[in-house]
C-alpha positions in Angstrom: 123.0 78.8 73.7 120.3 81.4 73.4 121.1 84.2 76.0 119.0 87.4 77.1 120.5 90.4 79.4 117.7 91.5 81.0 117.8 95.6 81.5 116.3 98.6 81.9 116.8 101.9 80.2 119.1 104.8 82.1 120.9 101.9 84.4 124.2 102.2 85.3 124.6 98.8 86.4 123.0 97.4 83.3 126.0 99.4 81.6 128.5 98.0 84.3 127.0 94.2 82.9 127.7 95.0 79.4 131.1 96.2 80.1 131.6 92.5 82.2 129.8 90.7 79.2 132.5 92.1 77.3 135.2 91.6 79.4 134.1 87.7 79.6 133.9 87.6 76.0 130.3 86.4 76.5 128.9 85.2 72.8 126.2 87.1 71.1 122.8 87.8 73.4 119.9 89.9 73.0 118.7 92.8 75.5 115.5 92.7 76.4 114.3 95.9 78.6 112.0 95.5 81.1 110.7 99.0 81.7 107.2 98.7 79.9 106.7 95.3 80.4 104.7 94.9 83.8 105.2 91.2 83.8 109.3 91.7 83.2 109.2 94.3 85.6 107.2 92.5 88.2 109.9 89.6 87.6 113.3 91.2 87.5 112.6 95.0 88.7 114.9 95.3 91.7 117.0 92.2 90.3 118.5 93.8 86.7 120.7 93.3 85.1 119.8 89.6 84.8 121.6 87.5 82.0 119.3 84.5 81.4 120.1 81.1 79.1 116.7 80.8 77.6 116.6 77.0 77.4 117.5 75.9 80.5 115.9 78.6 82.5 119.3 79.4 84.7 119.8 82.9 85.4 123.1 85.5 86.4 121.7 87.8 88.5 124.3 91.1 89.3 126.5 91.5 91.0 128.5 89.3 88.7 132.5 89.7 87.5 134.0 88.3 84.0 135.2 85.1 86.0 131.0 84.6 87.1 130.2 84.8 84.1 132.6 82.7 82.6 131.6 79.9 84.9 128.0 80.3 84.0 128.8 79.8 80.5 130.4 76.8 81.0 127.7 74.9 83.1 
């Protein structure tokens, strides 16, 4: 499973999602920031954090919780 939080820099929420990915015990995922890419930002701007499973395409979009997360893993 090949996982990508999608953030920005300065973001509290983004810090909020790493505190859940955490929490969830969420396996190893890179962070990709979206703030000087214009076709990330055009994609996830208002949506971030985003957690994305690179190979099937599904996305976590916040507001999500340990148990969300979880669940997504699973699936």
């Amino acid at each position: 499973m090949h996982l990508t939080l999608y953030q920005r820099d300065d973001c509290h929420l983004c810090d909020l999602a790493l505190e859940v990915l955490a929490q969830a015990r969420a396996p190893a995922f890179a962070s990709r920031f979206i703030d000087d890419d214009a076709a990330l930002e055009a994609r996830y701007g208002a949506r971030v954090p985003v957690l994305r499973e690179e190979a099937s395409g599904r996305e976590l979009a916040w507001p999500f919780d340990a148990a969300a997360v979880r669940r997504f893993l699973a699936t």
